[in-house]
Phi, psi and omega in degrees: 000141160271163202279134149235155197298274172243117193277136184240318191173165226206113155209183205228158177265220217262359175237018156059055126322315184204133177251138196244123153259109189314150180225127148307296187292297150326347171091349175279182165204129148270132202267066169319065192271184207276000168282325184105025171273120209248106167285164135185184183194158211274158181229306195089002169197213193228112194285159178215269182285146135251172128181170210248140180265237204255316163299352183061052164268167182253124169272101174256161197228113169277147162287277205299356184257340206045059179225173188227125170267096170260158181218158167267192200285352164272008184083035177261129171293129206252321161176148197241146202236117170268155227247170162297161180278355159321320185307166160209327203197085143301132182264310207186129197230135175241199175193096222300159161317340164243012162107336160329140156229150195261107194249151187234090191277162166124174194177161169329120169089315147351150161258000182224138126215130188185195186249150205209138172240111210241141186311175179270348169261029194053016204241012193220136181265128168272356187182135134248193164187130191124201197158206167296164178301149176162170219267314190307153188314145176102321203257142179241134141252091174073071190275094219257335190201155176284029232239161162214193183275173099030306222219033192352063153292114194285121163247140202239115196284094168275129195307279180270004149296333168080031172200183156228165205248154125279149204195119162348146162304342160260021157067022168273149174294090172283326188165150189250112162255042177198134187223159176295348167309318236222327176288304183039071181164167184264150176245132195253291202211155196228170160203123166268144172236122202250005189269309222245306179092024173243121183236152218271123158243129133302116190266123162230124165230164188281175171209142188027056182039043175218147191267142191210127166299139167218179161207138210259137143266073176287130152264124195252000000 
């Protein structure tokens, strides 16, 4: 395995060959294959979201920069995308079959937080869903990670709201399948599993008052 500084976020390509990890600190992404031989190459800023599209590039999501990365699964940089200036804190870019990317945005204080679906050259919003912050249908607090189906339905991890939503292949609302009830926890990172219909939540909640990772399993 490689040492990594601060583990940011984990994905995988699409038959789990390899697995790519974000390093915060370092500056990096590391490359993990199924021989276990450990690889990476420099991002040049402090990586946050990852996940791999349909070309099997790698999508890295900087926060603090408001930028977008593709790389190939061997790190050669493919093109960087700065995001509009509207953004204040992407969490996480997935990036549908026909090239849109679907960014999941906001932070404490932000006038938006929610997911925005943007043109393949990043420069136009074709669809959002959010707004200001808030508990109600529609509404997001601090939307951190992505996943979607088969059939690119979006599943949307809301932090401090304590659940997660499904949403249209058009960013329309469908129905919340993870509730705080059910969570007893901030939810971080999500994975459909679209073979099975399971989708994986990471969790971190308390327990005897120190805070701890879990990861919870739902079938939609």
């Amino acid at each position: 395995m490689p040492n990594i500084s601060v583990f940011t976020d984990i994905t995988s390509c699409e038959h789990y060959l390899c697995l790519y990890i974000g390093d915060h600190n370092a500056e990096c992404v590391h490359r993990l294959d199924v021989q276990g031989a450990a690889t990476g190459w420099p991002v040049n800023d402090n990586p946050q979201g990852l996940s791999v599209n349909a070309a099997h590039n790698v999508i890295v999501t900087f926060r603090t920069v408001c930028k977008i990365k593709e790389f190939s699964s061997h790190g050669v940089l493919l093109r960087e995308l700065a995001l509009p200036g509207d953004f204040t804190n992407p969490w996480h870019t997935i990036q549908t079959r026909s090239g849109q990317l679907i960014v999941c945005d906001g932070k404490i204080g932000a006038p938006f937080h929610g997911v925005r679906m943007l043109s393949d050259d990043g420069h136009h919003t074709l669809q959002s869903h959010g707004g200001k912050a808030g508990p109600d249908t529609g509404q997001y607090k601090v939307p951190t990670h992505l996943s979607f189906d088969d059939n690119e339905f979006v599943f949307v991890a809301d932090l401090y709201n304590c659940r997660v939503a499904l949403l249209s292949p058009t960013l329309r609302y469908v129905r919340h399948v993870a509730s705080r009830d059910q969570l007893e926890g901030s939810p971080r990172s999500l994975y459909f599993d679209s073979e099975r219909r399971f989708l994986y939540v990471a969790v971190n909640a308390p327990t005897d008052a120190i805070w701890k990772g879990r990861v919870l399993v739902f079938r939609v």
